[in-house]
C-alpha positions as CSV (number, residue, x, y, z in Angstrom):
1,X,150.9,136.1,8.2
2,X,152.3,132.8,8.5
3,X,154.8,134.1,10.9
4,X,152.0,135.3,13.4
5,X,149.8,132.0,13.3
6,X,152.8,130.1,14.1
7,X,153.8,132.4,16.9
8,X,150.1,132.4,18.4
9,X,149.6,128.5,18.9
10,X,152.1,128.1,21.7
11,X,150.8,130.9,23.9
12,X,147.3,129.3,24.0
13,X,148.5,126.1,24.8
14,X,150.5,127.8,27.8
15,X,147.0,129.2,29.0
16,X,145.1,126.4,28.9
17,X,147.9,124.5,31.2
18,X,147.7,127.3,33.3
19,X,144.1,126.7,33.7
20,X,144.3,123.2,34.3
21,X,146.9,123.8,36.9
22,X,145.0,126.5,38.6
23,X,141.8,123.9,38.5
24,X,143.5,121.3,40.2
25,X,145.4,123.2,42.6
26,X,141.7,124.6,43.7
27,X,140.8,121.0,43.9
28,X,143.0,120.3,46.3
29,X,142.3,123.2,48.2
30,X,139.3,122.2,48.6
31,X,139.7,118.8,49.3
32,X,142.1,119.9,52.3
33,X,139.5,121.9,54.0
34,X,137.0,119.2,53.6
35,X,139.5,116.9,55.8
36,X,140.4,119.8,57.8
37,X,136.6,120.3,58.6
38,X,136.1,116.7,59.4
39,X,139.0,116.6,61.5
40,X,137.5,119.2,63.5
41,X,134.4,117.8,63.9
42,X,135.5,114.5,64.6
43,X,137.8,115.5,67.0
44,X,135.1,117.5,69.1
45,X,132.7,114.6,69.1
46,X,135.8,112.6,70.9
47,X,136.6,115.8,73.1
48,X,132.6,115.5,74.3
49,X,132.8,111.7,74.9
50,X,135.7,111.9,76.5
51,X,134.5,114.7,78.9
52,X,131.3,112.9,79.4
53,X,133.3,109.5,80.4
54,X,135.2,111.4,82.8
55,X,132.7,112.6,84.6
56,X,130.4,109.4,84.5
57,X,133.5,107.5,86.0
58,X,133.9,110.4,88.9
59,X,130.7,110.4,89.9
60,X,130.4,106.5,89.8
61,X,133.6,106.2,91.6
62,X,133.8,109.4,93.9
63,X,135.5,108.2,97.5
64,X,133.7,111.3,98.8
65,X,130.2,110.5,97.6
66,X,130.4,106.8,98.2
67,X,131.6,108.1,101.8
68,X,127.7,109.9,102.1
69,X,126.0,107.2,100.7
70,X,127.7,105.0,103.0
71,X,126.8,107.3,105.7
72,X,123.5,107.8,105.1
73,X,122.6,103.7,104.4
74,X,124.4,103.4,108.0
75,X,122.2,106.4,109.4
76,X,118.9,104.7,107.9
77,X,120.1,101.2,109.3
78,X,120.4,101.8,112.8
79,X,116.8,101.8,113.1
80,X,115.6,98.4,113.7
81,X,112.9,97.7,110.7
82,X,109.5,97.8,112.2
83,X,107.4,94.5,111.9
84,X,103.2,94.7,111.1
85,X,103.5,91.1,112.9
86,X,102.5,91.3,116.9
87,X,105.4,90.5,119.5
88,X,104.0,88.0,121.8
89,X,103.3,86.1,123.5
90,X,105.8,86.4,126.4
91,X,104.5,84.5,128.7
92,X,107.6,84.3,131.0
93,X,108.1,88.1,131.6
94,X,105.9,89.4,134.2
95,X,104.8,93.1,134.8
96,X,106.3,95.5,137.6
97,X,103.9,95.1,141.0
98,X,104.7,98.5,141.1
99,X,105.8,101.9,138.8
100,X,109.4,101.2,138.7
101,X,111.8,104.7,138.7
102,X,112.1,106.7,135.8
103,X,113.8,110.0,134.5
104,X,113.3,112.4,132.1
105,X,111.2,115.9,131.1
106,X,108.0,115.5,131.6
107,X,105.9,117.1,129.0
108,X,101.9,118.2,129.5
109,X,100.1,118.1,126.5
110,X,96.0,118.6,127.1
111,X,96.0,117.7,130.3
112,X,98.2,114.7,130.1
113,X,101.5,114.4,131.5
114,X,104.2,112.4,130.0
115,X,108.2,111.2,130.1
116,X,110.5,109.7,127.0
117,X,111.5,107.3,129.1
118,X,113.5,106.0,125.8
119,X,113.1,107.9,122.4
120,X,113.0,105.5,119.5
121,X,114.0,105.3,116.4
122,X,112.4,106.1,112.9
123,X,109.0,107.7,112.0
124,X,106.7,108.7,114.6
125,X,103.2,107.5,115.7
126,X,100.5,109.6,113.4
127,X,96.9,110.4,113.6
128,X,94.7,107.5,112.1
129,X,98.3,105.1,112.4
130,X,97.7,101.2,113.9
131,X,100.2,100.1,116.2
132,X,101.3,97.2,118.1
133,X,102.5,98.2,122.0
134,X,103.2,96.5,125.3
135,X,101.9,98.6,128.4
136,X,101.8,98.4,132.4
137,X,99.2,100.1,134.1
138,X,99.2,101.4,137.8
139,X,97.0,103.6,139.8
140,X,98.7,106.6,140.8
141,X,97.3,106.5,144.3
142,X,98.8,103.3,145.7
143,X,101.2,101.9,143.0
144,X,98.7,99.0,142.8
145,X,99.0,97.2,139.0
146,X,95.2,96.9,137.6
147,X,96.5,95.9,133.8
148,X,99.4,94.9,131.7
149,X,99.8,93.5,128.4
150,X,102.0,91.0,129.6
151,X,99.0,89.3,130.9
152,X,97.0,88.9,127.9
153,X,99.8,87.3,125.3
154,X,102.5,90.4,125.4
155,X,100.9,92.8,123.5
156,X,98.3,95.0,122.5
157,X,96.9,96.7,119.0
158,X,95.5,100.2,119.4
159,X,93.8,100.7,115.6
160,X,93.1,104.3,114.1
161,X,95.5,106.7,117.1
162,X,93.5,109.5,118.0
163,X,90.2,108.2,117.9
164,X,91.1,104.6,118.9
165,X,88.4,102.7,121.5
166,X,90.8,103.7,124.3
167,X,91.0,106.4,126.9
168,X,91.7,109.5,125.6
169,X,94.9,109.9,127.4
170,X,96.2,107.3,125.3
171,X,94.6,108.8,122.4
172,X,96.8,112.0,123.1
173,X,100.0,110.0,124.5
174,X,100.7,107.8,121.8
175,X,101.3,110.4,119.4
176,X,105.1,111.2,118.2
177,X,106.2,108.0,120.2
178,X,108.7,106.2,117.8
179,X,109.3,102.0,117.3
180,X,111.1,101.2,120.3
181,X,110.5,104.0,122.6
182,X,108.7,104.0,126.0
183,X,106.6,106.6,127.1
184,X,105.0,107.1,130.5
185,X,101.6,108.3,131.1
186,X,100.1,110.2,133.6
187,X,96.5,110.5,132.9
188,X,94.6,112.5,135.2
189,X,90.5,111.1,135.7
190,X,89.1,112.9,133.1
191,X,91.3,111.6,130.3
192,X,90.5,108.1,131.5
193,X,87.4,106.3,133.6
194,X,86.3,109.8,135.2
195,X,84.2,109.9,137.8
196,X,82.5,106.6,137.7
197,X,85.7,104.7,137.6
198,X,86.3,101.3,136.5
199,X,85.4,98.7,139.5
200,X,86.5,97.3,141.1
201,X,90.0,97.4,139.9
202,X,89.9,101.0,139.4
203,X,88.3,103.5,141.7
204,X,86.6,106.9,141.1
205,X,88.7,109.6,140.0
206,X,91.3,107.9,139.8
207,X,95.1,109.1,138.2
208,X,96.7,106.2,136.1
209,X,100.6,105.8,135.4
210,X,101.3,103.6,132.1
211,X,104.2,102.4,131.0
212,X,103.7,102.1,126.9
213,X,106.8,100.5,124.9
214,X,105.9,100.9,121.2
215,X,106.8,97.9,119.4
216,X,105.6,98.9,115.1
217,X,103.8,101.2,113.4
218,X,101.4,98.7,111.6
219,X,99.5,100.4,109.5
């Protein structure tokens, strides 16, 4: 008996190492993954960032999309930027006696004939739009001058296009024209004085030629 309780002391002592070994060593297994894991994740939230940077500095500093932009700003500037302020007056330029020469296509629209004598540049006259013109007017018959702005401080507002206190050929041939352009009208009789005229500058039934240069779009 005593033989057998000496004998059985060192084998539980050998166990219980075993199990502290087996303890620690799961410990650290443990603790390895943990870093492992953090690793991982830390190193995808740099991968992201990185990615993110990258593209943040190739959009920022793309030749090839600073070349459009460019393009475009230098498309949009070429337009002179309209003015709501009146040109005038001019007091030194004087009218044409007579319709000076022009070419182009001449459009009919209602009635009215007209040339782009020059096409202008940016948005077009609208509907209900104010704008700020110069214009020459002959009669068609003769070539005499009855009207220009020139003679009255260098320009002339036309208020709400379309159904502006004018003659409906201007009504009609102000629309689409763009800042800059000059448009000439033909305006047969009954899309300006009709019958009765305008004396005495302007006869019965008479055809008018206008020269219009539109200087803004006010409004």
């Amino acid at each position: 008996m005593p033989s057998q309780t000496s004998n059985s002391r060192p084998a539980t002592s050998s166990a219980a190492t075993k199990a502290t070994i087996s303890k620690r060593q799961a410990r650290a297994a443990r603790r390895a993954y943990e870093r492992q894991r953090r690793n991982r994740i830390l190193l995808g939230i740099a991968t992201v960032l990185i990615v993110a940077g990258l593209v943040g500095l190739f959009v920022t500093h793309n030749p090839f999309a600073q070349k459009g932009h460019a393009s475009a700003h230098a498309t949009a500037s070429a337009c002179p930027a309209p003015t709501a302020t009146p040109v005038g007056p001019v007091p030194s330029l004087k009218p044409p006696a007579t319709p000076p020469p022009v070419k182009g296509t001449e459009v009919s629209d209602q009635g009215l004939q007209y040339i782009d004598v020059k096409v202008g540049c940016g948005p077009a006259v609208a509907a209900g739009n104010n704008v700020t013109v110069i214009y020459t007017g002959w009669l068609q018959s003769n070539g005499t001058m009855f009207d220009s702005s020139y003679l009255h401080g260098g320009t002339y507002q036309v208020q709400n296009v379309g159904q502006a206190q004018v003659i409906s050929g201007w009504n009609i041939g102000l629309i689409g024209m763009k800042p800059g352009g000059t448009r000439r009208l033909i305006i047969p009789a009954s899309l300006a004085y009709g019958a009765q005229g305008q004396p005495p500058a302007i006869p019965p039934n008479a055809t008018l030629i206008f020269d219009i240069t539109l200087v803004s779009i006010d409004s």
